[in-house]
C-alpha positions as semicolon CSV with decimal commas, in nm:
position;residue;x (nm);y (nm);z (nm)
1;X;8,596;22,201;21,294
2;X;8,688;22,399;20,975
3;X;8,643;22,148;20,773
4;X;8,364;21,897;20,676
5;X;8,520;21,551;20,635
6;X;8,238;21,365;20,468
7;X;8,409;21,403;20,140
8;X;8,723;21,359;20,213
9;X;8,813;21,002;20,175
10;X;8,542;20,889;19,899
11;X;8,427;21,252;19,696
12;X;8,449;21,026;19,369
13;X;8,163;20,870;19,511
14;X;7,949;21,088;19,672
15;X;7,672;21,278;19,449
16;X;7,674;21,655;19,448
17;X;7,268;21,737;19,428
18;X;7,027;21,891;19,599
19;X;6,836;21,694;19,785
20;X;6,442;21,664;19,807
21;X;6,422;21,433;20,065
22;X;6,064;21,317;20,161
23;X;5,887;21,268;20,495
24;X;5,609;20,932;20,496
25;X;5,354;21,122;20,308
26;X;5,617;21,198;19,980
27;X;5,754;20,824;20,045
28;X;5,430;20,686;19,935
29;X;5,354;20,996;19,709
30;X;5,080;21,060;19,867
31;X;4,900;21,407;19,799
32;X;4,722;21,568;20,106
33;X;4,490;21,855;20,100
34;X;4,346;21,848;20,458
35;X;4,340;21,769;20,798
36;X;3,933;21,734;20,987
37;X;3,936;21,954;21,283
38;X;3,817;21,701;21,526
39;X;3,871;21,592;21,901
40;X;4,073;21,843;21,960
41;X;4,162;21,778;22,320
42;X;4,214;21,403;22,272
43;X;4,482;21,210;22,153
44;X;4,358;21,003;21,857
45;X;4,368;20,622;21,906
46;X;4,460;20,467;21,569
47;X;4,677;20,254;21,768
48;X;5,083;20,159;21,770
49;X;5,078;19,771;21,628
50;X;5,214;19,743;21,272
51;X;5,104;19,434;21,227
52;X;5,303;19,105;21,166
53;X;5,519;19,098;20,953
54;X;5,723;19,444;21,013
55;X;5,876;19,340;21,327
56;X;6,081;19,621;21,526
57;X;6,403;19,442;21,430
58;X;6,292;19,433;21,079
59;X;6,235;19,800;21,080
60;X;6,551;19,861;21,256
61;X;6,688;19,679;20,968
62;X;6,533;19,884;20,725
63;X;6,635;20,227;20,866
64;X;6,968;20,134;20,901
65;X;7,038;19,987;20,514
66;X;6,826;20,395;20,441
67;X;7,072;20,560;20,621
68;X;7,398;20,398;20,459
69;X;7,203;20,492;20,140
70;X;7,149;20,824;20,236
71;X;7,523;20,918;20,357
72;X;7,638;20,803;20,028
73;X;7,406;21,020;19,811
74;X;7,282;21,310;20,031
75;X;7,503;21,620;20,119
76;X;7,460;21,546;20,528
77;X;7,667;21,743;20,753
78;X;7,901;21,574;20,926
79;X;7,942;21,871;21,203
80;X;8,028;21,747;21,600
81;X;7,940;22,080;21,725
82;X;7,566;22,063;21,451
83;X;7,523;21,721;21,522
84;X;7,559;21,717;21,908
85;X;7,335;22,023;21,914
86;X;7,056;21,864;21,734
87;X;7,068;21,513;21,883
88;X;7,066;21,678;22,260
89;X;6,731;21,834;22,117
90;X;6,605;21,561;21,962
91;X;6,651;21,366;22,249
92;X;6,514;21,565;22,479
93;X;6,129;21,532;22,298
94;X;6,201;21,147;22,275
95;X;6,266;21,100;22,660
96;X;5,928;21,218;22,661
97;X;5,759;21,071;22,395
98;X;5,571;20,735;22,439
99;X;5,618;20,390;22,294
100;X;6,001;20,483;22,189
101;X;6,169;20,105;22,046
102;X;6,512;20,214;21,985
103;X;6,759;20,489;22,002
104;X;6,641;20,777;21,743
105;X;6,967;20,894;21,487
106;X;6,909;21,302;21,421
107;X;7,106;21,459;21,130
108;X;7,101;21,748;20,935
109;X;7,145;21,759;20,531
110;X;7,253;22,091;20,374
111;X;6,935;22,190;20,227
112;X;6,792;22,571;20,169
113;X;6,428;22,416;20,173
114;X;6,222;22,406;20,490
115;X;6,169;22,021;20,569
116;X;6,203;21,715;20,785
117;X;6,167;21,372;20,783
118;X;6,185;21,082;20,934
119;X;6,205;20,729;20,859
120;X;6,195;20,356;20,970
121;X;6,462;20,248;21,257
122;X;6,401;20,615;21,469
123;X;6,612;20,813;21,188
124;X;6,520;21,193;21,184
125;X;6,685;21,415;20,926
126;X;6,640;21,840;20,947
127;X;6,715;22,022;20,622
128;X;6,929;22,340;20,739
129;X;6,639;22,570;20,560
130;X;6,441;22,483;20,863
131;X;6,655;22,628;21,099
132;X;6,692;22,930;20,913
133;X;6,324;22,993;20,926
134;X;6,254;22,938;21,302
135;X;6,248;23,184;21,489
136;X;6,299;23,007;21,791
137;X;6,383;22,674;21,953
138;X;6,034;22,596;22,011
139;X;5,943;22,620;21,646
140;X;6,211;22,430;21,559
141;X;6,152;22,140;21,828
142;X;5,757;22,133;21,707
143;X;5,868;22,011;21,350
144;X;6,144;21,731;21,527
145;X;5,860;21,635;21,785
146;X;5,614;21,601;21,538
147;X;5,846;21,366;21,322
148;X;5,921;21,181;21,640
149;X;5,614;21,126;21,683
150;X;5,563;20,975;21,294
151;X;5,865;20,731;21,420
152;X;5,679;20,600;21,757
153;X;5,385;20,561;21,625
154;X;5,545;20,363;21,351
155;X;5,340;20,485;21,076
156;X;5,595;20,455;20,826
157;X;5,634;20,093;20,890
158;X;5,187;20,090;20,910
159;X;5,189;20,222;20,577
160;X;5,421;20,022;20,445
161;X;5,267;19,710;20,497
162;X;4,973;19,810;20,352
163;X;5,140;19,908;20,060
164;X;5,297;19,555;20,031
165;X;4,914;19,427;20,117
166;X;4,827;19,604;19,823
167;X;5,067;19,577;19,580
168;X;5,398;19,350;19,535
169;X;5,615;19,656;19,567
170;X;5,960;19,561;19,756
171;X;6,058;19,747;20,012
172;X;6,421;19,778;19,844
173;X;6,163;19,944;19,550
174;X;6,064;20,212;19,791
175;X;6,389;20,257;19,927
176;X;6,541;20,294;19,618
177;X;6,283;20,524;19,436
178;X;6,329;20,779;19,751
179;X;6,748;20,738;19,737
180;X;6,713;20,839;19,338
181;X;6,460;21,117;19,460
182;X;6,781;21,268;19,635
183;X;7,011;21,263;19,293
184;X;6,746;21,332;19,027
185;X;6,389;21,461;19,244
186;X;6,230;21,460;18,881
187;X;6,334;21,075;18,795
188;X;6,301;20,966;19,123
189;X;5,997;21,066;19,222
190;X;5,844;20,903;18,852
191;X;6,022;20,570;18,981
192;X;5,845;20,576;19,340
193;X;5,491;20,697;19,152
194;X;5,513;20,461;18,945
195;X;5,623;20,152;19,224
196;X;5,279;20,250;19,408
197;X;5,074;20,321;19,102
198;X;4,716;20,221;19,187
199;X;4,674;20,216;19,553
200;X;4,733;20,647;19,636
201;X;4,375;20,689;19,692
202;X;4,329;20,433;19,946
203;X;4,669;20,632;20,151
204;X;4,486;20,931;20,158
205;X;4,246;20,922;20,464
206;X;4,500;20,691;20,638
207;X;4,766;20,959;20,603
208;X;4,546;21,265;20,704
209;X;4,498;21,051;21,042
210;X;4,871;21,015;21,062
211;X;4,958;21,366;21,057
212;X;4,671;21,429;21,290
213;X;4,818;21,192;21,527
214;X;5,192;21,322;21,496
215;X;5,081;21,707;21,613
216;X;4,891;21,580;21,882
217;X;5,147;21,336;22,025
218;X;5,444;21,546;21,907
219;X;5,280;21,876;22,063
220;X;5,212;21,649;22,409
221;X;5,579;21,583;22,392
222;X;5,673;21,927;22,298
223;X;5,510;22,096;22,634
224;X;5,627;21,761;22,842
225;X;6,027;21,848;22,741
226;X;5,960;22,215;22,851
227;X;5,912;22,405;22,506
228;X;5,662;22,625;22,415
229;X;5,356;22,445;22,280
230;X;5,257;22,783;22,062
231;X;5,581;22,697;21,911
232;X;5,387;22,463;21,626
233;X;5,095;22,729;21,567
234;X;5,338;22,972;21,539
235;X;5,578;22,845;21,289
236;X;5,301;22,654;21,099
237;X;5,105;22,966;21,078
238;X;5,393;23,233;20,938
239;X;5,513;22,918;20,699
240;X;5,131;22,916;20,568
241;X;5,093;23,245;20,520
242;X;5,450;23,332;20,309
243;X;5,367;23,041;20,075
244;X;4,995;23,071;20,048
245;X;5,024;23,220;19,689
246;X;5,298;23,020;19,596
247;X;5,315;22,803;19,301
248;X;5,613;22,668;19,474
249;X;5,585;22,576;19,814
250;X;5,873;22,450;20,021
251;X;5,947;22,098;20,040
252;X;5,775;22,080;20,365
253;X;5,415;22,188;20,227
254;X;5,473;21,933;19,999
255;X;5,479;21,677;20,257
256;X;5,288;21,838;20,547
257;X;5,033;22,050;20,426
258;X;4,913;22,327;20,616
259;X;4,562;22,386;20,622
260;X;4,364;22,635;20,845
261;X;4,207;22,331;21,012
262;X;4,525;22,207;21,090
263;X;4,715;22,506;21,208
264;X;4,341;22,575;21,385
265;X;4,409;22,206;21,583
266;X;4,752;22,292;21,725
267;X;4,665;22,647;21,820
268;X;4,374;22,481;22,010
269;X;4,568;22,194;22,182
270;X;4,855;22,474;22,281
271;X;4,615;22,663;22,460
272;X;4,511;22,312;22,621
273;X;4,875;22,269;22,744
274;X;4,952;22,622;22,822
275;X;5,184;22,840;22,691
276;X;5,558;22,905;22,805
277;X;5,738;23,255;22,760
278;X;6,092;23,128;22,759
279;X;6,474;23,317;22,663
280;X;6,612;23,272;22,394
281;X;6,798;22,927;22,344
282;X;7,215;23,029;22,338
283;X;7,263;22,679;22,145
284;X;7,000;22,774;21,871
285;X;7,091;23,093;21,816
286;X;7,446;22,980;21,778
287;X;7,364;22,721;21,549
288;X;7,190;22,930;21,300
289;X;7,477;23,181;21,336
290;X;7,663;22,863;21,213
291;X;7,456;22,745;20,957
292;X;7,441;23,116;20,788
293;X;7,781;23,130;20,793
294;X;7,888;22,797;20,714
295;X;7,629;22,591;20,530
296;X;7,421;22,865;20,330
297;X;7,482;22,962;19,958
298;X;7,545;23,361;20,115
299;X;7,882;23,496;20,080
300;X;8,087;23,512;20,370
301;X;8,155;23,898;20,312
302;X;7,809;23,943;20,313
303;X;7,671;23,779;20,585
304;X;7,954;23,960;20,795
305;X;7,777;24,235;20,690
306;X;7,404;24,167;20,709
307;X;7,508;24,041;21,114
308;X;7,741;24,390;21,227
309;X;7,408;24,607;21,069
310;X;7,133;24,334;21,234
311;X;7,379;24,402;21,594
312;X;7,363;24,804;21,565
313;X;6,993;24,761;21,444
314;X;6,892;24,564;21,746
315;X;7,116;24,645;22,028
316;X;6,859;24,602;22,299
317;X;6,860;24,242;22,199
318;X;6,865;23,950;22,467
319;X;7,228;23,894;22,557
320;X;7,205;23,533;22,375
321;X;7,127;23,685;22,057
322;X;7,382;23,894;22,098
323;X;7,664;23,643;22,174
324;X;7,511;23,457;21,909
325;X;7,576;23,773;21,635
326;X;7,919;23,789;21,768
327;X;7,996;23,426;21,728
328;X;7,842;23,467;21,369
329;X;8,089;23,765;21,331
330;X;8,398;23,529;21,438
331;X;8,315;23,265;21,203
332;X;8,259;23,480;20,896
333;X;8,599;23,650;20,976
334;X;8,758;23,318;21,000
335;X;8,661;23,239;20,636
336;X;8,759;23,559;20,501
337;X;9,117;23,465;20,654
338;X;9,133;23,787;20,907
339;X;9,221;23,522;21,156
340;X;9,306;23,774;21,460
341;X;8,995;23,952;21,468
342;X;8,810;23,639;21,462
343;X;9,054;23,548;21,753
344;X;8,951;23,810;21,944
345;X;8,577;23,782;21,937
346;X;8,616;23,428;22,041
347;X;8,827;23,451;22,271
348;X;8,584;23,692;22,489
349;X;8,307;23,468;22,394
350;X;8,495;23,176;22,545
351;X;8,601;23,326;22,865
352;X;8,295;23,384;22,958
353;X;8,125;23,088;22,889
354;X;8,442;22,828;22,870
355;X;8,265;22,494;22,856
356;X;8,026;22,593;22,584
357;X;8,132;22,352;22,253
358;X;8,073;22,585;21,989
359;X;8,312;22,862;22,108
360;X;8,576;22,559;22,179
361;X;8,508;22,416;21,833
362;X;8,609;22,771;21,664
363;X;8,896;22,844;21,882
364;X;9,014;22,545;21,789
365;X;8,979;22,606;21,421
366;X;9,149;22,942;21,462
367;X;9,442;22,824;21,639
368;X;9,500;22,535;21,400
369;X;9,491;22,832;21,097
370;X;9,744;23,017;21,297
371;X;9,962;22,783;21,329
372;X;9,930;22,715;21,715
373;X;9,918;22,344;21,720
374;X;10,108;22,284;22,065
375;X;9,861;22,546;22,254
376;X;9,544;22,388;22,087
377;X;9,625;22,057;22,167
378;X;9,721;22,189;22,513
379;X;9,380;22,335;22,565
380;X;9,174;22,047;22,393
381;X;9,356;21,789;22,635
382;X;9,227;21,970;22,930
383;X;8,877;21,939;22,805
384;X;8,920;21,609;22,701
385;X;9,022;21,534;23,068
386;X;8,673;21,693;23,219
387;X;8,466;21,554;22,905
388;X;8,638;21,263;22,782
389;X;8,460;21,071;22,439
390;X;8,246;21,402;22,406
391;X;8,214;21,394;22,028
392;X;8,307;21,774;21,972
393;X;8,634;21,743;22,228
394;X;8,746;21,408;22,100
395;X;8,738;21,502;21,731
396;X;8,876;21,823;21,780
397;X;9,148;21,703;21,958
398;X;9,200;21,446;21,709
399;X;9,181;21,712;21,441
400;X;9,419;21,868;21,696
401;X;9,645;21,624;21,716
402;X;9,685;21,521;21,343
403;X;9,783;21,870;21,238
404;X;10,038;21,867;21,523
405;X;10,210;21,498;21,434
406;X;10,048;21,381;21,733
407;X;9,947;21,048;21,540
408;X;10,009;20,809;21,845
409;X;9,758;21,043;22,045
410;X;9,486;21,086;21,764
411;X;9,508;20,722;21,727
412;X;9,450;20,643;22,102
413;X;9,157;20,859;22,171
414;X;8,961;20,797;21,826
415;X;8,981;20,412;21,878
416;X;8,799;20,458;22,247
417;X;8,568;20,671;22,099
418;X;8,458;20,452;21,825
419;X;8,422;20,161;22,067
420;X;8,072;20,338;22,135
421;X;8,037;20,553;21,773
422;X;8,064;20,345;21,532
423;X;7,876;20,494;21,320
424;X;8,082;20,864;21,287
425;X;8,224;20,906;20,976
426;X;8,429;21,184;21,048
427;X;8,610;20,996;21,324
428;X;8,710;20,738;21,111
429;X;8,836;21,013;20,810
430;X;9,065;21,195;21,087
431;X;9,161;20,783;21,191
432;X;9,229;20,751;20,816
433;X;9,413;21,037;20,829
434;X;9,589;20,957;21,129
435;X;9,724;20,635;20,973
436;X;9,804;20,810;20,642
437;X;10,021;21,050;20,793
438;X;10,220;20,817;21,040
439;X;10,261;20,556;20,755
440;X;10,025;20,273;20,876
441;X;9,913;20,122;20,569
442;X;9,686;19,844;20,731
443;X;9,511;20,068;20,916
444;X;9,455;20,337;20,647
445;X;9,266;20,041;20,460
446;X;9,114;19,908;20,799
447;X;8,939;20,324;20,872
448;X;8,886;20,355;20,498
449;X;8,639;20,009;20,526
450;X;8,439;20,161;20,763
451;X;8,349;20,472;20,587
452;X;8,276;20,243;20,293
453;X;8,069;20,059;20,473
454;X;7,890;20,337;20,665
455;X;7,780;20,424;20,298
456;X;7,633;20,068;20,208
457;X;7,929;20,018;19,953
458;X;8,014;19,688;20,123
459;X;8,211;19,541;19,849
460;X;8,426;19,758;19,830
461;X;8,472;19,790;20,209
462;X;8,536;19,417;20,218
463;X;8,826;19,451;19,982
464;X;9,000;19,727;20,173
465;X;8,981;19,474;20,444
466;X;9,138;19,226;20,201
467;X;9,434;19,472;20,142
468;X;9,464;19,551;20,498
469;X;9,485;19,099;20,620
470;X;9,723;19,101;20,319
471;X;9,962;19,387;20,450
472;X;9,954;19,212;20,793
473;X;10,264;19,038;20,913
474;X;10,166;18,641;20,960
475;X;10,337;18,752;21,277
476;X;10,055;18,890;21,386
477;X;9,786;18,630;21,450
478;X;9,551;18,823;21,662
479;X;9,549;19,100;21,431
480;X;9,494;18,879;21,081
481;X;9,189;18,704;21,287
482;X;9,031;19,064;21,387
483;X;9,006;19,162;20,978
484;X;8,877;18,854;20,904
485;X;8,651;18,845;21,111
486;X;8,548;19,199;21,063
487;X;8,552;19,076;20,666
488;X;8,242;18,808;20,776
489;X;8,068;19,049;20,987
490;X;8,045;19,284;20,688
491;X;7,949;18,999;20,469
492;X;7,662;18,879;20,693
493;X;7,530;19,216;20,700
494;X;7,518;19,285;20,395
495;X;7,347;18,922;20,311
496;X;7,052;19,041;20,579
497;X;7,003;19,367;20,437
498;X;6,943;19,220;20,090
499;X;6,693;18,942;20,279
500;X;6,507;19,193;20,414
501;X;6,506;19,462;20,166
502;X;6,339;19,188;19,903
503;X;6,057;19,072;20,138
């Protein structure tokens, strides 16, 4: 979809920085020079339990009061076609991964620097940096199996309770030093230092075991899912070797440091596993194409440029990375407005390979600039009708839809969709939008609650509700007992994730 809808309902609210987002060793500000070569072969054994009094439905808890935090303050990308390509991969390490609690959330954050993190509750964020700087899918699935593994081990939630052992930190202490990190890394990071002040030595050793344990578990699941093992070496080998003279490292040297012992274990335990010579993944390659075009600081003119010299340069390239130059072609046409020529390359692209979501995702986005609202919708419906609820169809069609006065049909197929995503923003902007347009002021307050309180901002969401019971017709019984209780459900929610947070 052309446009990214995170900001549209609430930009007065949302905080325009870049974001230094931390993975468990920055959350404790811990500093990490090495990693012990030893028992290679052999998973470690620290062991899984975190103890008593961080239950699984306390870290749940945690992750998910994080995560409205986060989509207030961080620049995440709120992009079906993005989003369902990362979660598919994501997902495909933690069907293979052991001791998994709950279902894992992967997202990316518009970020130049190379990093990942993860965080209590099975969330997983990728800064787009990273994804410019693999090479290949298998580099990029090392980094996500090897926070996966960080998650299922649950040595966030290990670490934090010795923290709180330690200390009489809160976890809303630690949750809020890293949120400020985001706005202001400089103050942030002083607030977090200063929260743990006293116990970073005793982290140390206990961390260097963690990230021990996350190759070794996340490289198992790498190799079980079908990647290339020598993906981690690889990446974690060219990343230390750009940045070894460096007086400033990416983010993700920061937080995972790279020695050669390190890089020495995973090249070992690849070997162990055996190596795969696989193609080149068409969805990666088509989401960096995206995220070059799209979601880097590069002009649009000149990465148009830099990809019609990298096609003549490498012409014997695998067809996928070929497609995938093309694609990039179409999109940086599209946002210099030469709307036919983009047309064109997309519409070859998407004959051949009709069921493939970012080609359908672009088409759509083409169509919509030139004005063909009747043929888009046309075409989305059909896919909509093989792949119904499929997050790229359903909000493209919505998008579809809105642009067309098709309210009554936007409406319809966002409110089945968020029966099972309730937690997609962007559905519930082009729902806003929906009801905005066709004059429904109780449900323009009803959408615009959600995204409020998808953000954490839950007073505010409970007095759009407020707005929205007021507007309804006493008539309408049923409906004025759905707000209210929505308004309770909100309230108890926000009660438990203030109990929790100040354990």
């Amino acid at each position: 979809m052309v446009r990214d809808f995170l900001t549209v309902v609430v930009t007065t609210v949302l905080v325009k920085a870049s974001v230094l987002v931390a993975s468990i060793t920055l959350v404790f500000a811990v500093t990490v020079t090495s990693v012990q070569a030893q028992q290679r072969a052999e998973l470690p054994t620290i062991g899984t339990a975190a103890g008593g009094t961080m239950s699984v439905e306390r870290e749940r808890l945690i992750g998910d009061y994080y995560m409205r935090q986060l989509r207030a303050q961080a620049p995440i990308i709120e992009d079906p076609v993005l989003r369902e390509y990362l979660t598919d991969l994501g997902n495909r390490l933690v069907m293979h991964s052991s001791n998994v609690r709950f279902p894992f959330t992967f997202f990316f954050i518009r970020d130049p620097n190379i990093n990942a993190f993860a965080f209590l509750g099975g969330y997983v964020g990728v800064h787009t940096g990273l994804v410019t700087h693999a090479e290949d899918e298998s580099e990029l699935a090392s980094v996500l199996a090897h926070e996966v593994a960080h998650v299922t081990q649950r040595h966030i939630a290990r670490n934090m309770e010795r923290m709180q052992a330690s200390t009489p930190v809160s976890i809303a202490q630690i949750v809020g030093g890293l949120v400020l990190a985001m706005a202001n890394p400089q103050l942030g990071m002083a607030v977090m230092t200063g929260s743990v002040a006293g116990i970073q030595q005793r982290q140390i050793n206990f961390t260097r075991q963690f990230e021990l344990e996350a190759d070794r578990f996340g490289m198992t699941s790498l190799h079980a899912a079908g990647f290339d093992p020598h993906g981690a070496p690889r990446f974690f080998s060219r990343l230390a070797a750009q940045y070894r003279y460096s007086t400033q490292p990416p983010q993700y040297l920061v937080t995972h440091p790279l020695p050669e012992s390190r890089i020495a274990d995973t090249r070992s335990r690849a070997e162990i596993l055996g190596g795969r010579d696989l193609d080149p993944s068409l969805d990666f390659e088509l989401a960096k194409a995206r995220i070059a075009v799209r979601y880097s600081n590069t002009a649009a003119r000149d990465v148009l440029l830099n990809m019609q010299q990298a096609e003549r340069r490498n012409a014997n390239n695998h067809q996928h990375k070929k497609d995938a130059a093309r694609y990039g072609q179409a999109l940086a046409l599209f946002a210099l407005e030469r709307y036919q020529e983009a047309d064109e390359i997309i519409q070859t692209l998407h004959a051949g390979d009709s069921l493939n979501l970012f080609y359908l995702d672009t088409l759509t986005d083409i169509w919509i600039a030139q004005e063909r609202y009747d043929e888009v919708v046309d075409l989305l419906t059909r896919a909509y009708m093989r792949r119904p609820n499929n997050q790229v169809v359903t909000l493209n069609l919505a998008y579809a839809a809105n642009y067309a006065s098709n309210y009554d049909l936007s409406v319809k197929i966002l409110n089945d969709y968020l029966l099972h995503n309730r937690e997609d923003i962007t559905a519930y902007d082009l729902l806003h939008e929906a009801h905005q347009k066709s004059g429904n002021s109780v449900g323009v307050h009803e959408a615009l609650a959600e995204t409020l309180a998808l953000r954490g901002m839950f007073e505010m969401a409970i007095e759009e509700l407020h707005h929205a019971h007021s507007k309804t017709p006493d008539t309408r019984t049923l409906a004025r007992q759905r707000i209210q209780g929505r308004i309770e459900q909100l309230r108890r929610l926000r009660s438990e994730r203030e109990r929790v947070m100040n354990l």
